[in-house]
N, C-alpha and C positions, 0 to 999 in steps of 0.2 A: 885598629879599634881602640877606643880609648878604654884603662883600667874602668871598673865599677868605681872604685872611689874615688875617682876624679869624677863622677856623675854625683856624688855624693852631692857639693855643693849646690847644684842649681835643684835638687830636692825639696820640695815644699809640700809638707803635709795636706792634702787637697781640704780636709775639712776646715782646718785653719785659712789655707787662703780664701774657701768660700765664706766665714765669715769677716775676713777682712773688706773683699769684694763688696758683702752686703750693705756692712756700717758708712763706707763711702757712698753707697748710694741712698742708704740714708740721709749721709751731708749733706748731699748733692740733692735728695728730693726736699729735705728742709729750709736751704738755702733759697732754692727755685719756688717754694711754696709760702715765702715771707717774700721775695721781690713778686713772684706775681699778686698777692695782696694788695702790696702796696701801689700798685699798677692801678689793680679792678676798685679800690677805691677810689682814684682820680675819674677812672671809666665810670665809676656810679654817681660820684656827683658830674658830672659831665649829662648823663645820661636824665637827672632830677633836671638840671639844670635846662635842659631844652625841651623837654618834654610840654606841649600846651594842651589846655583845653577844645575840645570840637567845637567851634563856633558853632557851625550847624546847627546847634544841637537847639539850642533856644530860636532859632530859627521854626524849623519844624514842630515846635510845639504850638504853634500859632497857625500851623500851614499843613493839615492832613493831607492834602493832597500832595503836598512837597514830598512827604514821609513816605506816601505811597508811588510816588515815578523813582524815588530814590531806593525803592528797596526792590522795584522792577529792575533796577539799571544795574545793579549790585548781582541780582541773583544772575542776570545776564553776563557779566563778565567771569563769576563765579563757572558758570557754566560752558562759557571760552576755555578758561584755566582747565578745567578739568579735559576737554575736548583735545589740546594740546599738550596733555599731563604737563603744565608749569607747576614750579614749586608752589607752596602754600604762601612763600611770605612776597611770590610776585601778584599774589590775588590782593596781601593786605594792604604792598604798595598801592594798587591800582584802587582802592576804595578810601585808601589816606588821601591822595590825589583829588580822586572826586569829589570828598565831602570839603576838604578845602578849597576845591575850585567853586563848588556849588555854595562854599559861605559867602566869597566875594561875587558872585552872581545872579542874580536872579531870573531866571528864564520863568518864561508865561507855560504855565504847564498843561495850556491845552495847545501846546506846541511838542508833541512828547521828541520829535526827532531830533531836538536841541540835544534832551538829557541821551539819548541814543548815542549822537553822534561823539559830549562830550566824554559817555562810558567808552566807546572806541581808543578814544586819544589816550586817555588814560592806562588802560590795557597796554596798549599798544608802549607807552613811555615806560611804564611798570616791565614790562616783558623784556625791552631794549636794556635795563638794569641790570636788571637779577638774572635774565636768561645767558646764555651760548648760543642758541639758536633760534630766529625769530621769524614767524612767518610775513608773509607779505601783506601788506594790511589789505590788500583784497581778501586775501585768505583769510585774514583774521578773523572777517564778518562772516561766522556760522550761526550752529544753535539755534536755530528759529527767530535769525535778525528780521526783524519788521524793515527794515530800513537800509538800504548801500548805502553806500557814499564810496566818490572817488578816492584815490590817493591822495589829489594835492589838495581837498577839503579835509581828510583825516589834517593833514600835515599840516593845515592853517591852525585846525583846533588842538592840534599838540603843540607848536607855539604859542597859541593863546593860554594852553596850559600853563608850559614853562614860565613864560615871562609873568604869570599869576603869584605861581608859587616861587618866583624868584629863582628860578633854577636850583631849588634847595630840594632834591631830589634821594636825599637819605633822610627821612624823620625817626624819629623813636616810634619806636612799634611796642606793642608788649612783647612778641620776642626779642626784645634786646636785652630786655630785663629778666624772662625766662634762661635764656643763655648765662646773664652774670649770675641767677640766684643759683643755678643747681651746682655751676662750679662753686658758689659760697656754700654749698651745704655739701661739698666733696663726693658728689655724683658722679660716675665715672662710669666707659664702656657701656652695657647693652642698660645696664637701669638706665643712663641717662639718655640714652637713645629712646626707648622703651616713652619715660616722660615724656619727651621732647615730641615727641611721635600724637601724642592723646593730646599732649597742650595745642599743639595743631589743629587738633581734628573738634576741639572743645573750640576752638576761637572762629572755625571757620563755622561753625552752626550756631553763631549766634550774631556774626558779623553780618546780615541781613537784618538784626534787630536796631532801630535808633535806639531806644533807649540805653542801649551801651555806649555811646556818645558821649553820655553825662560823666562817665569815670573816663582817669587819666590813663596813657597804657599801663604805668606801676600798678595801677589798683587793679586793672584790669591782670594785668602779669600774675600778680599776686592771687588773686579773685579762683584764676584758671588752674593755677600750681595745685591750691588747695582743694578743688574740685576733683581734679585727674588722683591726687593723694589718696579721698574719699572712694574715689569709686575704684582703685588699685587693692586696697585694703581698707577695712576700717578702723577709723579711730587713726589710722594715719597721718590725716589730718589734725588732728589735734597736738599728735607730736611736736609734726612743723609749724603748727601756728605762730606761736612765741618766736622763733626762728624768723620767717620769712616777713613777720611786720615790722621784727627788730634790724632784719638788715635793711628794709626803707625807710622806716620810720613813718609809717602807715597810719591812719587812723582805723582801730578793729571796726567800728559800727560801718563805717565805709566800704569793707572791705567783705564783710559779710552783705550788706544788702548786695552789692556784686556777687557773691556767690550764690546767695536767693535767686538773681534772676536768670545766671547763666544754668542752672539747673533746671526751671521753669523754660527756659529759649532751646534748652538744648533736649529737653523733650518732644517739643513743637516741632523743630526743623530736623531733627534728627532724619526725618523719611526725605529730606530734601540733597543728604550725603550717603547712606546707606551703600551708593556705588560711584563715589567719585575717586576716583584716582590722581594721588598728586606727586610730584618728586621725581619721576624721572624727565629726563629732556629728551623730545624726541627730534629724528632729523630735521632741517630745513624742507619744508614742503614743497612740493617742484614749482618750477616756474610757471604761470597762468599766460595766457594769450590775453594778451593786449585789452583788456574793453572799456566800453565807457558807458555811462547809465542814462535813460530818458524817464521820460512821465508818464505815463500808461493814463490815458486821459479818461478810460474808461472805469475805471477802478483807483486812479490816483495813486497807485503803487508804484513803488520803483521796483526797476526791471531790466535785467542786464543785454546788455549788446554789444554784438563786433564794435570794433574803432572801426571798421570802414562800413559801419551804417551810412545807409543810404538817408538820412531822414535826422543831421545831428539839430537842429533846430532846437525842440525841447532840450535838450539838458543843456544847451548854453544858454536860454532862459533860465533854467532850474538853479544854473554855477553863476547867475546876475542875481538869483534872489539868494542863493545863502551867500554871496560874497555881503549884499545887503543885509541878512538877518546877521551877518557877524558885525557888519557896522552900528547895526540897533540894540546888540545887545544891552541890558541895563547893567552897571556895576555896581 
């Protein structure tokens, strides 16, 4: 057994070396908190930089009825997402999608199963993203779908997607920008979750509205932070005002008429989320028996059937006219 004073040496007063321990990871959090800076500022001008305006959006101001299939096709895929608990920001892909597919198209919108079919695709592209686990686009079509469709008509109109939007399948969203501002304002653990949580739930009750079109995601980003701030605490927002327009370089009158109308929208549709559930992934759904869909000549609805119907007739007429309505479309 070794003397006591030969332990002497490797002796170190514990309060001493805790704060030795400390000051290094002080370095160490200061070092790592000036390179990630320097980082999230290339990230943010990256982020201004690609960021565009919703064509749509001057679109629909000429076109009520445009505004009205689009906010049908919207609430529907909202209503998918929630039915398969997908995350929040697979709902916002899937509506970034469709309003930029719907800029460069124009469907006759007493044709409503175009916009039906191109909310599918979208869905369905959005889900393939951001999900781990994606249902079968048969399965996809829940919710009170007015409308089937097969798989390989899904799958025409999700190429016609892709090849629309150039296979540019990440855009800026306003969470991109929610994400960079709360680490800019040193957010951290359950507040930033907490935030992150409301910014959510504040962007999905008003993303049914066009008139949020008009803003960019930054103002939008910005619009939402300060809203969730307002109704966390008061006066909260006025804290981070100064803060959060200074790290975009925002215009204030911009950014408040945004906050006017997401207060006003998120009134309105509030009774439209009250019980939606978003963020967890659930399993892959089992596998469906084979079918394929006809015309219900009596009612005009689509109507699902075994693959070994006796009677395929109708739906290979049906799969000659949308292969047609896809050649007609107008761009």
């Amino acid at each position: 057994m070794a003397p006591p004073y030969a332990l002497d040496a490797l002796f170190c007063p514990e309060e001493h070396w805790e704060d030795q321990e400390q000051e290094q990871q002080q370095k160490r959090r200061t070092n790592l908190t000036n390179e990630d800076l320097f980082w999230e500022n290339d990230e943010l001008i990256s982020l201004l930089a690609r960021e565009k305006p919703n064509e749509l959006f001057q679109i629909i101001q000429t076109n009520p009825s445009l505004a009205a299939a689009r906010r049908a096709a919207v609430e529907w895929m909202l209503n998918v997402n929630t039915h398969y608990s997908f995350s929040v920001l697979t709902a916002v892909l899937a509506v970034d999608y469709f309003d930029k597919f719907l800029s460069f198209f124009h469907f006759q919108t007493d044709k409503p199963w175009m916009f039906h079919l191109a909310a599918v695709a979208c869905l369905s592209l959005a889900a393939k993203v951001e999900e781990t686990h994606v249902p079968l686009l048969l399965d996809l079509q829940v919710e009170d779908s007015r409308y089937l469709f097969e798989a390989k008509t899904i799958k025409k109109m999700e190429l016609l997607v892709l090849s629309t939007l150039q296979w540019r399948m990440n855009p800026v969203t306003p969470f991109s920008f929610v994400d960079h501002m709360s680490r800019r304002l040193g957010f951290n653990g359950n507040i930033c979750r907490e935030i992150h949580w409301w910014c959510e739930r504040t962007i999905l009750s008003v993303i049914l509205e066009s008139d949020f079109m008009s803003f960019l995601p930054s103002v939008m980003a910005t619009a939402t932070m300060l809203h969730v701030f307002k109704a966390m605490e008061p006066h909260l927002d006025v804290e981070y005002d100064y803060h959060l327009l200074n790290i975009l370089k925002l215009d204030k009158g911009n950014v408040e008429q945004c906050c006017k109308l997401i207060s006003d929208a998120s009134r309105r549709n509030s009774h439209h989320f009250k019980k939606r559930k978003f963020g967890s992934v659930p399993g892959s759904p089992n596998g469906v028996m084979d079918v394929s869909f006809s015309s219900d000549s009596s009612n005009d609805s689509w109507s699902v059937a075994s693959s070994v119907s006796s009677s395929p007739e109708p739906l290979t007429k049906k799969n000659r006219a949308l292969d047609q309505n896809f050649a007609d479309i107008p761009r």
